[in-house]
Structure formats: structure tokens, C-alpha cells
C-alpha positions as CSV (number, residue, x, y, z in Angstrom):
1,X,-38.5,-10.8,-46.5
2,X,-39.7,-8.6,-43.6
3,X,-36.7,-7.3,-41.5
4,X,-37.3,-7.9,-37.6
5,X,-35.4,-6.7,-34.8
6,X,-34.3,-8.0,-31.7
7,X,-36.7,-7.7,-28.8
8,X,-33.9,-5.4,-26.9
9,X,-33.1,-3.6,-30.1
10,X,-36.2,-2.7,-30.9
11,X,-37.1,-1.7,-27.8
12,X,-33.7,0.8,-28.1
13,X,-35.3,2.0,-31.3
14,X,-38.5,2.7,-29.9
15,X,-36.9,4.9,-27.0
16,X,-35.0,6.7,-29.4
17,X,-37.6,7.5,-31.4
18,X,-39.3,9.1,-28.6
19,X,-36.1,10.8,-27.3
20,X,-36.1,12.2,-30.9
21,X,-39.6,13.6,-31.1
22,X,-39.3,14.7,-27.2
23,X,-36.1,17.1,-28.7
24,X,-37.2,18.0,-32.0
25,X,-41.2,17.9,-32.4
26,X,-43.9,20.2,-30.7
27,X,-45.0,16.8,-28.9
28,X,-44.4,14.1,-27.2
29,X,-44.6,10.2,-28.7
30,X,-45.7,7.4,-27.0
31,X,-44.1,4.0,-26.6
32,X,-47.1,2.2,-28.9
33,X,-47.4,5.4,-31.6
34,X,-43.0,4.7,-31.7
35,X,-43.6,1.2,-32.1
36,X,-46.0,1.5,-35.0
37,X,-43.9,4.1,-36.9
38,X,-40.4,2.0,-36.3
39,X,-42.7,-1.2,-37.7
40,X,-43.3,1.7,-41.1
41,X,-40.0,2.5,-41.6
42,X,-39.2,-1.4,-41.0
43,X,-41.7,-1.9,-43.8
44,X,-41.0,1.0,-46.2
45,X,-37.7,2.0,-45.9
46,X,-35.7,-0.9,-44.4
47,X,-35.8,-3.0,-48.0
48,X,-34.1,0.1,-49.6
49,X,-31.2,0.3,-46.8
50,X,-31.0,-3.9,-46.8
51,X,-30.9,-3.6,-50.8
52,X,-28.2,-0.7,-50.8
53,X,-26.3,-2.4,-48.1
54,X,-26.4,-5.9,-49.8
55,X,-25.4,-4.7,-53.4
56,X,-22.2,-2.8,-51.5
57,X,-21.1,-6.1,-49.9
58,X,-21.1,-8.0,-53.6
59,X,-19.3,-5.0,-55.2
60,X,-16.8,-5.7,-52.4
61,X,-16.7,-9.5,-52.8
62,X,-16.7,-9.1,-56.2
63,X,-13.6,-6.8,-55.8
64,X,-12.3,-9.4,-53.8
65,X,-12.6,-12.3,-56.0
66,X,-10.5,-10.4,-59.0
67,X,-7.9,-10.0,-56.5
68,X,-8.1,-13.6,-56.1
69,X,-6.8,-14.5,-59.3
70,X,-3.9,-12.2,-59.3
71,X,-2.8,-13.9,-55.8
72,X,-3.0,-17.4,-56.6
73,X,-2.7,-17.9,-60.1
74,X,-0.3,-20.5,-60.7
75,X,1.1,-20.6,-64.7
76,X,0.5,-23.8,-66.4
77,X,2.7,-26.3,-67.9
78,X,6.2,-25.0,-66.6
79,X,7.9,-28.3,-66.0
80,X,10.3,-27.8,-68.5
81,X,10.9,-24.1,-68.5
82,X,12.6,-24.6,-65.5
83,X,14.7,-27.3,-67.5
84,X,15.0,-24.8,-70.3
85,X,16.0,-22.1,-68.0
86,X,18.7,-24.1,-66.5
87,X,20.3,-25.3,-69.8
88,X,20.5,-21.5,-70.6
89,X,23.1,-21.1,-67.7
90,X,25.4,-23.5,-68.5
């Protein structure tokens, strides 16, 4: 699944990549030579970051879910412990 950006976002990314190469690298970047290497790091590195970031939300669901019993589990057949319960106290 290819990961797309926004038309304003990618536009963002595109300036900041040539901010970053006007600051850090002997030369200058154009707008189409920024677009071309955000569309490579799209391609090659943005399935690694969705993966990473997709396998931390199910650990965190998952986490979630065991809570889930602990805060709604309701004991079974305890009709007539409360019965049993009250007998004691007489």
C-alpha cells in the first residue's frame, strides 16, 4: 500500500527538504530533485516507519484489551452466594 501525502503536506515536506540541504549540504535542491527524493523515502522507508508504528498501536491495544477483562469481569453464578452470605449473619 503506497503511503501518499496530502497535496499541502507534501508540499511542506518538499520545502523542508530543501531548507535541509540549503543548511547542511554543499548545494542547493530544487523543488522537482525534493519531490523525487521525498517520493524515495515514501517508497523505501515509509513501509518500515508505517510497520513500526502499526505494530506499537496493537501492542497498545492489546495492552488494553487485558485490562479489559480485569475491569469488567463479572463472576458467574452468584445468585445464591449472596443468599449464603446473608444466612451467615444471622
Amino acid at each position: 500500500m503506497p503511503i501518499e501525502l496530502a497535496k499541502e503536506d507534501r508540499q511542506q515536506a518538499i520545502e523542508s527538504i530543501m531548507r535541509y540541504f540549503a543548511e547542511n549540504m554543499d548545494e542547493r535542491m530544487g523543488n522537482v530533485s525534493a519531490g523525487a527524493l521525498l517520493g524515495y523515502f515514501l517508497d523505501e522507508i515509509g513501509p518500515l516507519v508505517y510497520n513500526r508504528a502499526v505494530a506499537d498501536v496493537q501492542e497498545r491495544l492489546q495492552a488494553r484489551v487485558q485490562e479489559l477483562d480485569f475491569e469488567v469481569h463479572e463472576d458467574e453464578f452468584q445468585y445464591w452466594r449472596k443468599f449464603d452470605r446473608n444466612a451467615k449473619g444471622r
